[in-house]
VODOSE-179484 format. One line per 8 residues: number of its first residue (from 0); their letters; for each residue x negated, y negated, z negated of N, C-alpha, C. Coordinates in steps of 0.02 Angstrom, whole numbers, plus 50000, padded with zeros to 5 digits. Layout:
BEGIN
NUM> A> X:Y:Z:X:Y:Z:X:Y:Z ~ ... .
//
This chain:
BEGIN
0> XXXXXXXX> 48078:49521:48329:48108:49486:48273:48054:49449:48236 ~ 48066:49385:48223:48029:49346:48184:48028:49365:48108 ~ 47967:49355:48080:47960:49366:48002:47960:49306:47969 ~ 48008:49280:47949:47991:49224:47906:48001:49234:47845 ~ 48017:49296:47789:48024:49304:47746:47929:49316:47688 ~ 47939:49296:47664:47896:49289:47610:47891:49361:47574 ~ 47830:49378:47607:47811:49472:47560:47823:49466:47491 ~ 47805:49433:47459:47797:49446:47389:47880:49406:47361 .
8> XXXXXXXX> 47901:49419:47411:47983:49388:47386:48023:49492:47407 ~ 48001:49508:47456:48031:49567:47485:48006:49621:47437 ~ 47937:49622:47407:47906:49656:47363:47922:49646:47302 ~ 47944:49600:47283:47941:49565:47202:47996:49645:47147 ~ 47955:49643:47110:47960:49682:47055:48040:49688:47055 ~ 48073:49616:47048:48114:49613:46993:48193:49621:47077 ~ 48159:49613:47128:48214:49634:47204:48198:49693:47216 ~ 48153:49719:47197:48171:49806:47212:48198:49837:47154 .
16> XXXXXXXX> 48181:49819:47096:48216:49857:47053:48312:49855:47072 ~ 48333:49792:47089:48387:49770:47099:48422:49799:47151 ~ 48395:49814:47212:48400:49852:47271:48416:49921:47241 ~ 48371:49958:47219:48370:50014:47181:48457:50029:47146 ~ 48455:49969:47093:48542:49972:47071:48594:49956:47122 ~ 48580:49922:47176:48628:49908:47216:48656:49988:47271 ~ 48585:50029:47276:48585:50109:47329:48643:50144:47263 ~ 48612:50138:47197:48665:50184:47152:48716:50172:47141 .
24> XXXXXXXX> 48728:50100:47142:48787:50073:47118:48850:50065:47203 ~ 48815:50073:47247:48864:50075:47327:48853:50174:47363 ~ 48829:50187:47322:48816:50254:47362:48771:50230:47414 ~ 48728:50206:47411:48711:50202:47467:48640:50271:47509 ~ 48630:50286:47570:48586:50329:47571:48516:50290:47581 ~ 48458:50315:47591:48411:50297:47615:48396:50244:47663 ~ 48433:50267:47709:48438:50229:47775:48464:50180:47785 ~ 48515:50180:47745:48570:50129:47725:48527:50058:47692 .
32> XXXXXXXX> 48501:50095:47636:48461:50033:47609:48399:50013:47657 ~ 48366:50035:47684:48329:50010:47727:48350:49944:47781 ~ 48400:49996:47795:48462:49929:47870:48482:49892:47785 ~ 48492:49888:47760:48524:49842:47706:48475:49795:47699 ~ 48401:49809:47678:48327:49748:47670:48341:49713:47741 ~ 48325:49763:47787:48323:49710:47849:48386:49676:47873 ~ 48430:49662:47855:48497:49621:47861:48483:49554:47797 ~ 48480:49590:47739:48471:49542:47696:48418:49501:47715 .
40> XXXXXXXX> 48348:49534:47704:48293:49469:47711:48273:49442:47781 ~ 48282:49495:47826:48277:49457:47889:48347:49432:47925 ~ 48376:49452:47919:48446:49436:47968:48471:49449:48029 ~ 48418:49523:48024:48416:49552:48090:48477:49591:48098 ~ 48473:49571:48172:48542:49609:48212:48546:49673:48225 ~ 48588:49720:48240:48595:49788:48250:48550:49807:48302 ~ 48519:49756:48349:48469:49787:48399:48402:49767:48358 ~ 48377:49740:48325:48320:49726:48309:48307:49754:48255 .
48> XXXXXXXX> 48338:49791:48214:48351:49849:48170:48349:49888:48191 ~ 48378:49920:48256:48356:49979:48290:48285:49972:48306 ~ 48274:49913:48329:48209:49928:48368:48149:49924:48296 ~ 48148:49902:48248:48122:49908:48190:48112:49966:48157 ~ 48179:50008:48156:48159:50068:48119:48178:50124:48164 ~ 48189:50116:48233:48163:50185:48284:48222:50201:48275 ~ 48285:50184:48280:48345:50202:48295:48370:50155:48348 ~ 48442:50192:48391:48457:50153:48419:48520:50107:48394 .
56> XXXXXXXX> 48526:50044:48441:48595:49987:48419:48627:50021:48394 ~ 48663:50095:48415:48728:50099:48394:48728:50145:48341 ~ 48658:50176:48342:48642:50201:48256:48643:50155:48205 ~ 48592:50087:48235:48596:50023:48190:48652:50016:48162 ~ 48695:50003:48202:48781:49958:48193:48804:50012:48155 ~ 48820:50091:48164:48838:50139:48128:48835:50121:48048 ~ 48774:50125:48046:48752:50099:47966:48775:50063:47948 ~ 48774:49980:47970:48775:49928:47950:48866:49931:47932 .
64> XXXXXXXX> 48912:49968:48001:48981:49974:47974:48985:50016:47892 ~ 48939:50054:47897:48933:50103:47821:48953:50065:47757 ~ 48884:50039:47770:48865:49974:47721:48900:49929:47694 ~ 48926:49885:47750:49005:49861:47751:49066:49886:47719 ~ 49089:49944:47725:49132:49985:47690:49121:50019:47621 ~ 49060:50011:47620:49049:50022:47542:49047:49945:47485 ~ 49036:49913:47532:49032:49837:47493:49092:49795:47497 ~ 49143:49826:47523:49210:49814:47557:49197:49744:47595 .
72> XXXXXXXX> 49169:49728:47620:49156:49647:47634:49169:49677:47740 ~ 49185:49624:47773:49204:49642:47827:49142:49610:47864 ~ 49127:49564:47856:49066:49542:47904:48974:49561:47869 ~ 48931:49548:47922:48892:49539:47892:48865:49474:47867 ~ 48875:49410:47881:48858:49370:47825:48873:49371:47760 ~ 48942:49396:47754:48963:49392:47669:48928:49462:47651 ~ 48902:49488:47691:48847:49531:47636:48787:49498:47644 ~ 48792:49467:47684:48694:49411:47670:48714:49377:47600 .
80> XXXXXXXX> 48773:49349:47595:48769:49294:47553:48781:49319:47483 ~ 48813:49383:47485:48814:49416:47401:48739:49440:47408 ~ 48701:49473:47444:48634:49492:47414:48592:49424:47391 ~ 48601:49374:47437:48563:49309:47436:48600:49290:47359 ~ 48647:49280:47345:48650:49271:47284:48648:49298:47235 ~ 48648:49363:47241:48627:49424:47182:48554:49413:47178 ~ 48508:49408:47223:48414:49399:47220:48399:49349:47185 ~ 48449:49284:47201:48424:49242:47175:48443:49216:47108 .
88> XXXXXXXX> 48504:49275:47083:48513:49266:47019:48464:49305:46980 ~ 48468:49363:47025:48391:49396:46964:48333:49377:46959 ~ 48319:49331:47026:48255:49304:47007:48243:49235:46936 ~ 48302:49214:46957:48310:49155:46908:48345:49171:46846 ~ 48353:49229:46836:48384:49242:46763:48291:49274:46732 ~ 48249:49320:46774:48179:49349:46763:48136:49270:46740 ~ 48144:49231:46810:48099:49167:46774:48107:49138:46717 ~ 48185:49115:46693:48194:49086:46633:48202:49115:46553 .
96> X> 48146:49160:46562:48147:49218:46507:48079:49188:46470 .
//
């Protein structure tokens, strides 16, 4: 899997704190949020998520259906595109302070 995401965008203060409210606010577990970063910032697929964090596809996909059902959203792009727009509202509500 290619990295094209920007560290200090995946690190940034003000996306983990947010991540953080997103695990409390979905139930989410550990693992969950982990497969949750790598869907959001990379856009990695259920095999390249397995192969990333030492699980297999269908542990991957397991999750990712989790995830899904806690966010009620049926695909995974419309959960790319609410995190993509939740990041980039907190980043731009943090900058214009």
């Amino acid at each position: 899997m290619e990295n094209n995401v920007d560290n200090n965008l995946v690190n940034h203060p003000y996306v983990t704190s947010y991540l953080l409210g997103v695990k409390i606010q979905f139930s989410l577990t550990d693992r969950e949020l982990v497969v949750l970063q790598q869907l959001a910032f990379y856009g990695a697929s259920n095999r390249s998520i397995g192969e990333v964090l030492g699980m297999s596809e269908k542990t991957a996909k397991n999750h990712m259906n989790n995830i899904k059902n806690k966010f009620d959203v049926r695909s995974c792009r419309m959960l790319q595109a609410i995190l993509f727009r939740d990041v980039m509202t907190v980043l731009s509500d943090h900058k214009s302070r």
